[in-house]
N, C-alpha and C positions, 0 to 999 in steps of 0.2 A: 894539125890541131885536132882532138879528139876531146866529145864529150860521150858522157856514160853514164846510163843511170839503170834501176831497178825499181819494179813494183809488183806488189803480190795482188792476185784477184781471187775475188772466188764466181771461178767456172774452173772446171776442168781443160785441161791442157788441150785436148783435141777441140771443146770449142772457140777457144782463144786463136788457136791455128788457122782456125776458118775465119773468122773473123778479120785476121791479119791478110787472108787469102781474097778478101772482097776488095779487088783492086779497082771496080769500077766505081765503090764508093769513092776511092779515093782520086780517081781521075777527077770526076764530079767535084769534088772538092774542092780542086787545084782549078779549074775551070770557071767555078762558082767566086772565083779569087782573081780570074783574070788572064790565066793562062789555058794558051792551047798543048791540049795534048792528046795527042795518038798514038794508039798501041800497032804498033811495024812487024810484030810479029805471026804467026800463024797460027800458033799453038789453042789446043783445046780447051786444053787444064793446065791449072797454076803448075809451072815446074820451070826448070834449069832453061835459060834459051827467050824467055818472054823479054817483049823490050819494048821502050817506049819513047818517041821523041816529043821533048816539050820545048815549049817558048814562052817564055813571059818577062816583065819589064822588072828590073831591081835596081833602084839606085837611081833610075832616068836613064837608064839603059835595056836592049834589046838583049836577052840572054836563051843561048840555045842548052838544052840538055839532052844528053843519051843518055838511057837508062836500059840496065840489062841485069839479070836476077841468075845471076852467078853460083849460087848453092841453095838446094831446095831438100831440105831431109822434114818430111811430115814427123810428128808433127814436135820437133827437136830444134829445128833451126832455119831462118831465111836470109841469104846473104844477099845485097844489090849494089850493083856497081853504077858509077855516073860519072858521065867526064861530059867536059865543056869545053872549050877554046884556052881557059887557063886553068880550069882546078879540075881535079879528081876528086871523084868520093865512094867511101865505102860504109854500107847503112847493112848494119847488123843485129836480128833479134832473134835471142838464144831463147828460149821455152825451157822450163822446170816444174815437173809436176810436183808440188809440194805436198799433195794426198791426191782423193781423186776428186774434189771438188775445191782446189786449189790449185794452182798457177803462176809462177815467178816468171816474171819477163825483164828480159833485162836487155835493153834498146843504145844499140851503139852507133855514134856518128863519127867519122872521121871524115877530114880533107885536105888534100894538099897540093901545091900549088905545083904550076906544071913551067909560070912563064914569070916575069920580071913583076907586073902590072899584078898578078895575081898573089906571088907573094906579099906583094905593098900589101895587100885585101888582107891577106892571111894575117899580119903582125898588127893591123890594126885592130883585128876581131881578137889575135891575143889580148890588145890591151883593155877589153871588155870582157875576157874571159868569164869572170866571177858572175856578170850581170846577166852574159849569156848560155852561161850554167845552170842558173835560177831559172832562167826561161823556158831553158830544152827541161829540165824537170818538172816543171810544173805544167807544159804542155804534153808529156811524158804520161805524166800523171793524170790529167783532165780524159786523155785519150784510154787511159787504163781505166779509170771508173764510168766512161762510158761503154766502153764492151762491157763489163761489170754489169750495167743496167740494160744492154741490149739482151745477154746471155739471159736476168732474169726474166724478163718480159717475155720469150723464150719458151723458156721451162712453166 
């Protein structure tokens, strides 16, 4: 199952990349939410190899995640991979500089089921597709015109 969307900003592309590169906001974040998470890897700077194990509850369940950042090209593209006990996922955000104080991002999720129990999950989220299409864009979106107002604040 894959959703996809795009948003234009105005910052320029190399601040948008860092922004995207502030991982520890987003540990925080996740955290702030109710999950633990730990970064397992050793690395200095964001690149190819960083990983991270989380756990948090969905559903009324205990769910484990590995996370690991599979393709790192500054400031063009960031690819991250996740797997669980039944799903895979692939979390993808391509960068376009649309001039130099402009920015298209375009934020890809996909995932797929790896076990029986997991596809059940998969075909139900099919049958909410539309509703959670609307959702991943519009928090796509809210997360877009917040860098937007981080980058001005800024400058």
């Amino acid at each position: 199952m894959k959703f996809s969307t795009r948003e234009d900003l105005e910052a320029p592309i190399d601040a948008v990349f860092a922004m995207l590169c502030d991982f520890e906001s987003f540990e925080r974040a996740a955290m702030r939410r109710g999950a633990d998470v730990r970064r397992v890897d050793r690395l200095d700077d964001p690149g190819i190899g960083m990983q991270w194990h989380a756990v948090f509850e969905l559903r009324g369940k205990r769910r484990e995640l590995q996370v690991e950042m599979v393709q790192f090209d500054r400031p063009n593209e960031m690819v991250i991979h996740s797997t669980s006990p039944g799903l895979i996922g692939e979390m993808r955000f391509e960068l376009i500089a649309l001039s130099r104080s402009r920015t298209r991002i375009r934020v890809e999720l996909e995932i797929k089921p790896k076990n029986l129990s997991a596809r059940l999950f998969v075909q139900s989220l099919k049958l909410a597709k539309a509703s959670l299409t609307k959702k991943y864009k519009l928090r796509v979106a809210d997360y877009a015109t917040t860098m937007e107002e981080r980058y001005l604040k800024q400058a």
